[in-house]
C-alpha positions, 0 to 999 in steps of 0.5 A: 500500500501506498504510504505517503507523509503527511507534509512530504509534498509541502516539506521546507527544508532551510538547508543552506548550511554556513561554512564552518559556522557552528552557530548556525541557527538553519531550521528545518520545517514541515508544514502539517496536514490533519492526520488520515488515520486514528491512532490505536493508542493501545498499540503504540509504546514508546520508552527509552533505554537507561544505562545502569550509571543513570539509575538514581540521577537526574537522568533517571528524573527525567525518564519518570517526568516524561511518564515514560512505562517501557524501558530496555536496559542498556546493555546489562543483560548480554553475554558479556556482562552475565556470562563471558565464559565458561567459568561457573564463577562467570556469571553477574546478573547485578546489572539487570536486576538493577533494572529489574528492582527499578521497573518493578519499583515504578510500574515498568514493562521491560524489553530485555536486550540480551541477545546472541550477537556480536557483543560478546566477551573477548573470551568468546572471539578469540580464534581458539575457541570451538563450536562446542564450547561456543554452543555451551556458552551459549546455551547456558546464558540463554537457557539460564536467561530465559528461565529467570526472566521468565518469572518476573512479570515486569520483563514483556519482550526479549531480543533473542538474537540481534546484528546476524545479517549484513546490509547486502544480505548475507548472515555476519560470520565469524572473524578473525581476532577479537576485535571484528564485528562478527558473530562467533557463534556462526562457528556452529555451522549452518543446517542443510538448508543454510541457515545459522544453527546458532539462529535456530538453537536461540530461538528453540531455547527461548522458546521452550525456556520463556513461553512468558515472554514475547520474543523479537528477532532484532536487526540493525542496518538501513531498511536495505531490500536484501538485508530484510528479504533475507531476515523474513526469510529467516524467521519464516524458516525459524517457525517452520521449525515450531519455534517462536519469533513474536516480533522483529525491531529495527535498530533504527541508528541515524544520520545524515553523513551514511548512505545505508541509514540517512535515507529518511533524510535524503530520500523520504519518499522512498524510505518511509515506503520500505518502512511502511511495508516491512512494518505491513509484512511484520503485522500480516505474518502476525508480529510486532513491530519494535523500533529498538535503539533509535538515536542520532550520530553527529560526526561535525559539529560545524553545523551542529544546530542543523543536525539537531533540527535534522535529527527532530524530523527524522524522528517526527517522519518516523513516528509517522508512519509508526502512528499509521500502523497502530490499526494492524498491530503493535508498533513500539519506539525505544530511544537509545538513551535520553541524552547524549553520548559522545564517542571518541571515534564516531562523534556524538549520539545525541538524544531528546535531551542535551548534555545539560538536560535540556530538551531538543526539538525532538523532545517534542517530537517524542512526546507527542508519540507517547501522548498517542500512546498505550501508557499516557494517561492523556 
């Protein structure tokens, strides 16, 4: 089906950036139309992802001010952090129960990122390692995982696997080194049909270990043909072996600099449509729709207040489509923290917040989403 933006045809983008001027004040704009569709508020939830150290700060503060109910801890429930070995004396869950005590504390409903993916311990990369050991490390983590998430009625979603497939379509293997991004779990072989053994055992674990728990099949990346194609495939394949996926998340990591992800900047037409349709293909073969860690990358900060205005109506065309869906099913957008992060290498991942704890034109943007969601009390 055709989707098409509320204000595509009537965008204005003041885009003539000043050289060099980082005080350049450029605004980006969209005149707006009345919106074609209800949104079914039961079937929209936005949150966003807390970090640990954010916990009981006024970080923290802010999440609970927006009314925020749905939370995905960062990071604390990956291999790495819980079981980056084969040791008995390996296992830490004092990072998510953290979470835990803090969603159940405030009413939350919790997405767990713990997924099999290419954040794993260094133990795990190293090219010594064989597939057995890789299955039991595996298996125990997620086995051991899946039981104790389980019980606790505050955990709703797991990811079960997360980052398996490239932009052209190809499953991420293994590689050499510890420092590649790669998953060493592929070292378990593919089935007779060529699909990662380590994708189907995750899933059959989770299965029949977390039958509380909806359990989503996430992916980053741009919203690349191949790339897609072959996850559809993937999770047909997955239930045809009577295993569960229950929804699949989109990473949903931006900017404006990178061809495979600036797309809804530089080509909203297009890219809205692809949006449209694999959220049209989720809700028809029954899954959610979960757009899982969605922030913005700044690499110059020439034109920083640019970006930041880019980054609100990236988010706002996002939203968009997100609220036209509600009618087929369940859509949910997780920010990947409420500020920013500045990374030595990469820039700047900025958020709804700044680093002063002031709110960015795409606060706005956010919380007239969560007005429209399942947990506003508006």
């Amino acid at each position: 089906m055709k989707f098409k933006l509320l204000s595509i045809s009537t965008v204005v983008l003041l885009l003539l950036v000043s050289c060099g001027d980082s005080n350049d004040d450029t605004q980006v704009e969209e005149q707006e139309t009345e919106a074609p569709f209800v949104v079914k508020k039961e079937n929209l939830i936005v949150g966003s992802t807390l970090n640990l150290r954010q916990l009981n700060t006024p970080v923290e503060k802010l999440y609970l001010d927006d009314g925020f109910k749905y939370l995905t801890p960062a990071n604390a429930a990956k291999q790495q952090i819980v079981k980056r070995d084969n040791k008995e004396s390996s296992w830490d869950w004092s990072w998510i129960d953290a979470h835990i005590a803090f969603a159940k504390k405030h009413n939350l409903e919790i997405r767990v990122h713990g997924p099999i993916s290419p954040q794993v311990s260094e133990w795990t990369r190293e090219d010594i390692r064989t597939a057995e050991e890789l299955e039991k490390n595996m298996t125990d983590f997620l086995i051991a995982s899946c039981k104790k998430y389980n019980v606790e009625p505050t955990i709703k979603w797991m990811d079960v696997v997360n980052e398996t497939i490239t932009t052209t379509g190809e499953y991420n293997p293994n590689k050499p080194g510890t420092d590649a991004w790669e998953v060493p779990f592929y070292k378990m072989g593919l089935d007779q049909n060529g699909y990662p053994n380590y994708i189907l055992k995750a899933f059959q674990l989770a299965t029949e270990h977390a039958p509380n728990i909806k359990l989503v099949y996430n992916q980053n990346g741009g919203l690349q043909d191949a790339l897609w194609d072959k996850l559809k495939k993937t999770v047909l394949y997955i239930r045809s072996k009577g295993h569960r996926v229950d929804g699949i998340g989109w990473q949903g990591h931006i900017n404006y600099f990178n061809k495979n992800v600036n797309g809804i900047l530089v080509d909203p037409e297009e890219t809205v449509q692809k949006l449209s349709d694999l959220i049209d293909w989720a809700h028809a073969n029954n899954l959610e729709f979960h757009i899982t860690e969605i922030d913005y990358q700044v690499r110059d900060n020439k034109n920083f207040i640019l970006e930041v205005n880019r980054q609100a109506l990236a988010y706002k065309r996002i939203v968009e489509v997100l609220e036209s869906k509600t009618a087929t099913g369940v859509v949910t957008l997780n920010l990947w923290d409420m500020t920013d992060r500045l990374h030595p290498d990469k820039g700047t991942f900025i958020s709804i917040y700044d680093e002063n704890l002031k709110p960015r034109p795409s606060h706005k943007v956010i919380k007239a989403a969560f007005d429209n969601s399942k947990h506003s009390n508006k």
